[in-house]
N, C-alpha and C positions, 0 to 999 in steps of 0.2 A: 628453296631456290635463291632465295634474295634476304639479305640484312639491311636494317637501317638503324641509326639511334638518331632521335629526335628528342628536343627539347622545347620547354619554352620557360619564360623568365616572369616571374609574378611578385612587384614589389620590391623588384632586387635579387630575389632568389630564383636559381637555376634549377628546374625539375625536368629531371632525361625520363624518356623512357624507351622500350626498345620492339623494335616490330620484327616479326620472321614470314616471309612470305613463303606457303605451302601451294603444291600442286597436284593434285590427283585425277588423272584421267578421266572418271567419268565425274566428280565432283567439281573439278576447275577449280579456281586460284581461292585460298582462305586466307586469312592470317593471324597469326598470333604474337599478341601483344602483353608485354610484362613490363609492373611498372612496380617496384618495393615490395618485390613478390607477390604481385597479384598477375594473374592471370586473366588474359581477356578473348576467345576465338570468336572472330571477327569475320561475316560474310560479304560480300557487296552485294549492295541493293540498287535497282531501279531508282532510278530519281522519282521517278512517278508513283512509288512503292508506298511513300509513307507522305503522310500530312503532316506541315512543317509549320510552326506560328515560329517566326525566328527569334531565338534569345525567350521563350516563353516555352512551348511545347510540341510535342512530337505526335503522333497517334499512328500506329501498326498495327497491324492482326488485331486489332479489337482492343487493341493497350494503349494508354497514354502515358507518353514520358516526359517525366518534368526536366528541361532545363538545366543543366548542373555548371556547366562552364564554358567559357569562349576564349581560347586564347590562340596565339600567332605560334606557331609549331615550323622548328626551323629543323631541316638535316643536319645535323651533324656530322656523320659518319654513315657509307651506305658501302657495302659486299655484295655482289653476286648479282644475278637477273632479275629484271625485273618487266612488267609488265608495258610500261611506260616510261621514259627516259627520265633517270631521278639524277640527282646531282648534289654536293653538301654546298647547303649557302639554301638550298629554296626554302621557301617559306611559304603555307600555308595558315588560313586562319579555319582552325579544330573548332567544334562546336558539340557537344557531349550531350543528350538527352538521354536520362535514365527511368527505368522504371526495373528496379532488384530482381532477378538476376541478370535483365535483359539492358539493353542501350542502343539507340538511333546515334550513327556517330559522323559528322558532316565535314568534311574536309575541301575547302572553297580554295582556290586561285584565282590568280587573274583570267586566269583561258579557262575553267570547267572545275565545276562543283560532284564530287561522287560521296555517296553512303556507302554506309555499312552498319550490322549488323550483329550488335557483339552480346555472347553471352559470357557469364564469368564462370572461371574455373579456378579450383584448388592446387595446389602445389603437386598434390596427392592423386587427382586428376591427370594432369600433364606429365606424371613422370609415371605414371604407368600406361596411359597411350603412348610413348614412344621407349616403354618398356627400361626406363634408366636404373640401372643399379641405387644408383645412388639419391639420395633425396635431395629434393630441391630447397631452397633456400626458404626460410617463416617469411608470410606478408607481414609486411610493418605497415602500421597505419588502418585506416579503414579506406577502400578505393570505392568508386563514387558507384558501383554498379554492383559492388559486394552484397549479397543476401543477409537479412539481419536478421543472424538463426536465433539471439536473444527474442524474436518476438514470435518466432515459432515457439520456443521454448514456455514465453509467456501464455501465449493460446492453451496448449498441454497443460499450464499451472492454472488457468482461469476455468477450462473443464472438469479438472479435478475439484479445485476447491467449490466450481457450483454444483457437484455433487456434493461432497460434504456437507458445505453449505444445507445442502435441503437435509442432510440424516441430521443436522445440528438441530434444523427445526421440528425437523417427526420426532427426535428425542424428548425437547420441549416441551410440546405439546403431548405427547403421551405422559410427561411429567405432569403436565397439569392437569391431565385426565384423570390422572389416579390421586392425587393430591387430594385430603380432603377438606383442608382450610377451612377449617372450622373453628368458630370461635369460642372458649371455654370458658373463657373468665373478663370481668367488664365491672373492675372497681373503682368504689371512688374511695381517695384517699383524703381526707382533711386533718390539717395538725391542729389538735386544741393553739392556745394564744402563749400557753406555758411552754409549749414543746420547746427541747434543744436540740439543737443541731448533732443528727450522729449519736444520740442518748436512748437507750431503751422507751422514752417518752415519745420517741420521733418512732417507734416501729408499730403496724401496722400487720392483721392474719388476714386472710381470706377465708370465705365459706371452701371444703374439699373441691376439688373439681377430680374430673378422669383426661388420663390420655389414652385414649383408644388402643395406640399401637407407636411402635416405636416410630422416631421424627424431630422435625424440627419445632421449636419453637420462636414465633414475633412476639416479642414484648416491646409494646407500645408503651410513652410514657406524654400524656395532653396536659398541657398545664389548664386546667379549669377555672383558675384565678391568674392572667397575663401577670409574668415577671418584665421591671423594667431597670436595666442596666445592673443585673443578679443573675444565678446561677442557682439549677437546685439540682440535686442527682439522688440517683436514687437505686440502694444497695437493695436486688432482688433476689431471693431463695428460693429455690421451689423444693420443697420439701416433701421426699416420699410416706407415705404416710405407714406404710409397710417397712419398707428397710431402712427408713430413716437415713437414706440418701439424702445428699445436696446437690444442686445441678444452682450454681449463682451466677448474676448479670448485673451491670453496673450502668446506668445510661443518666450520662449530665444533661439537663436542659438550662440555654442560657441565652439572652437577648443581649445584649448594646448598642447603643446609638449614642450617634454625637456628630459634633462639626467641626472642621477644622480647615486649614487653607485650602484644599481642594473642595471644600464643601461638604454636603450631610453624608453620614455614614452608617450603616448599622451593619450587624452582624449576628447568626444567631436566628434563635426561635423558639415557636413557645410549645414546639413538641419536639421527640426524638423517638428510636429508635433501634433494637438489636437483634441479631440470629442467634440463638441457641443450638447449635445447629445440631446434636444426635441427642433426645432425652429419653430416657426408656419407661416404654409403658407404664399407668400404676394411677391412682390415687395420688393428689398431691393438695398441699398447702402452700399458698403464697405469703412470704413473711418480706417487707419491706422494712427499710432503714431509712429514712429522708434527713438528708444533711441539705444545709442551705449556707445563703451567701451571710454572712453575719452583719452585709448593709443592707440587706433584702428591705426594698420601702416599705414601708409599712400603710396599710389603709384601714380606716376607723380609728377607734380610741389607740392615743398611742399604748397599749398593752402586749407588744413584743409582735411579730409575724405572724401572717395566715398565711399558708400553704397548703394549696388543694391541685388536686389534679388525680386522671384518673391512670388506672393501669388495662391495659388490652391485651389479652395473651391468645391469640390464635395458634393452632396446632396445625403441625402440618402443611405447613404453607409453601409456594412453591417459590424457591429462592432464585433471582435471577441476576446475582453475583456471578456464577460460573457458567452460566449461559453469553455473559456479556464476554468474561474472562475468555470463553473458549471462541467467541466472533472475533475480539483484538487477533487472539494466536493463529488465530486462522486465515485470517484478513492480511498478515504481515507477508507470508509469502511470496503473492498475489501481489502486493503492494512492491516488493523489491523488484518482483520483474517486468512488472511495470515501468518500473523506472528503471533500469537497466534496459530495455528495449527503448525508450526512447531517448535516454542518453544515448546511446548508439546511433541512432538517427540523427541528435545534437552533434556531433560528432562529426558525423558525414558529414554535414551542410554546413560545418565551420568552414569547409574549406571550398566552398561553390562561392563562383564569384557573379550570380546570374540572381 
């Protein structure tokens, strides 16, 4: 029945938008309002209708609506009937309280204050209630009443992943159930005073031991005698005693410490650590190779380095590398829409002046 375009001016800049007033016999007057292609159908309400904190919050049907903007909204341009005598030049002060997809919407004068009631609609929406061939224009922007389907989206992604989530952990845990982590070998290593570094002198057998079944192997390396500002590592073999396989490990242990303008520092330790991750069942021999720092301190008579320390080879141990690996991968998606929902919300409330 009736057109208007209205604006108002924030900061300098001029933002129109435009209203249409609807009539339907048993429904009575609606309207609809578009603003950068957004969609808003808008009912009137009772004044007595909603509870009003002004410039703060709304409360409806059992909703509360936050506040989003207050500005002076002037005519511009008005077409056709209207319910009340409208004129270009008035000016009204708008006041906007949202709660997505809904809005308490307050338009005051000097003579009388009236609501209304808007929900938002799609482009896709509107041009197929009035049945348009043709499509309506993309919203630009985010409008203050728009639905933030990124955090529906997020809810969907946050359900999925806490199901995953839990198979990630009954996997886990049935991994550690069947695991048998068992420890097969517990040696100590000591270099005579003669040994060289990396020399047949520096290597080291163990008594056989068994691996039950195919698996991983920890090889543990404890240094038994602390190294201080040195390095010792240590070439491991596991040697089948049958096929005369090799399955080798290589695990440095090293400390330092010291001070300098920012104060003490150290780095390092006096054990370490490696996965062997598939060895195949069998009989085996441990053959070690100990190379060292060649300023390795020396304690007692000065007669070259002691080097001791022991070796730990557990079988079958439950590795919780790709249990961590698989919680990062899992965690990242969840994590983006996270943050994409409430950028979105950043977004809207850039542009609320309340």
């Amino acid at each position: 029945m009736g057109y208007q375009e209205r604006s108002c001016v924030v900061e300098g800049t001029r933002y129109p938008w435009m209203e249409y007033l609807l009539y339907h016999p048993a429904r009575g007057f609606t309207w609809l309002m578009e603003s950068n292609g957004h969609w808003v159908f808008l009912r009137p309400m009772a004044a007595g209708d909603a509870s009003v904190v002004p410039r703060v919050s709304a409360f409806y049907e059992h909703r509360r609506y936050k506040a989003f903007q207050s500005v002076t909204a002037v005519t511009d341009a008005v077409v056709g009937e209207f319910y009340w005598k409208v004129f270009q030049g008035e000016q009204a002060r708008a006041t906007e309280y949202v709660a997505p997809p809904y809005s308490v919407n307050e338009d005051a004068t000097d003579n009388e204050v009236t609501y209304t009631h808007g929900e938002y609609l799609t482009p896709e929406q509107v041009r197929d209630a009035f049945k348009l061939k043709e499509p309506l224009p993309r919203p630009r922007g985010i409008a203050p009443s728009q639905p933030n389907t990124r955090r529906a989206a997020m809810m969907k992604t946050l359900r999925w992943s806490a199901v995953w989530l839990l198979g990630l952990f009954a996997l886990s845990a049935v991994l550690h159930a069947r695991a048998l982590n068992a420890r097969v070998l517990d040696m100590q290593v000591t270099l005579p005073r003669s040994a060289t570094s990396g020399t047949p002198d520096a290597m080291h057998f163990s008594q056989p031991f068994e691996l039950s079944r195919d698996g991983n192997v920890r090889a543990q390396v404890v240094m038994s005698q602390a190294i201080d500002n040195a390095w010792v590592g240590v070439q491991g073999d596991l040697v089948n005693q049958d096929t005369q396989d090799v399955v080798s490990f290589y695990e440095e242990v090293s400390y330092y410490h010291g001070r300098d303008s920012d104060g003490s520092w150290s780095e390092g330790g006096q054990d370490g650590s490696v996965f062997l991750s598939s060895v195949p069942k069998g009989r085996y021999v441990l053959r070690t190779t100990t190379s060292f720092d060649p300023n390795l301190k020396l304690t007692g008579p000065q007669l070259g380095p002691v080097v001791s320390y022991r070796v730990l080879l557990t079988h079958d141990t439950p590795n919780e590398s790709w249990f961590v690996i698989a919680l990062v991968l899992l965690l990242i998606i969840p994590a983006l829409s996270f943050f994409g929902a409430n950028s979105f919300e950043t977004e809207r409330w850039k542009e609320s002046n309340l």
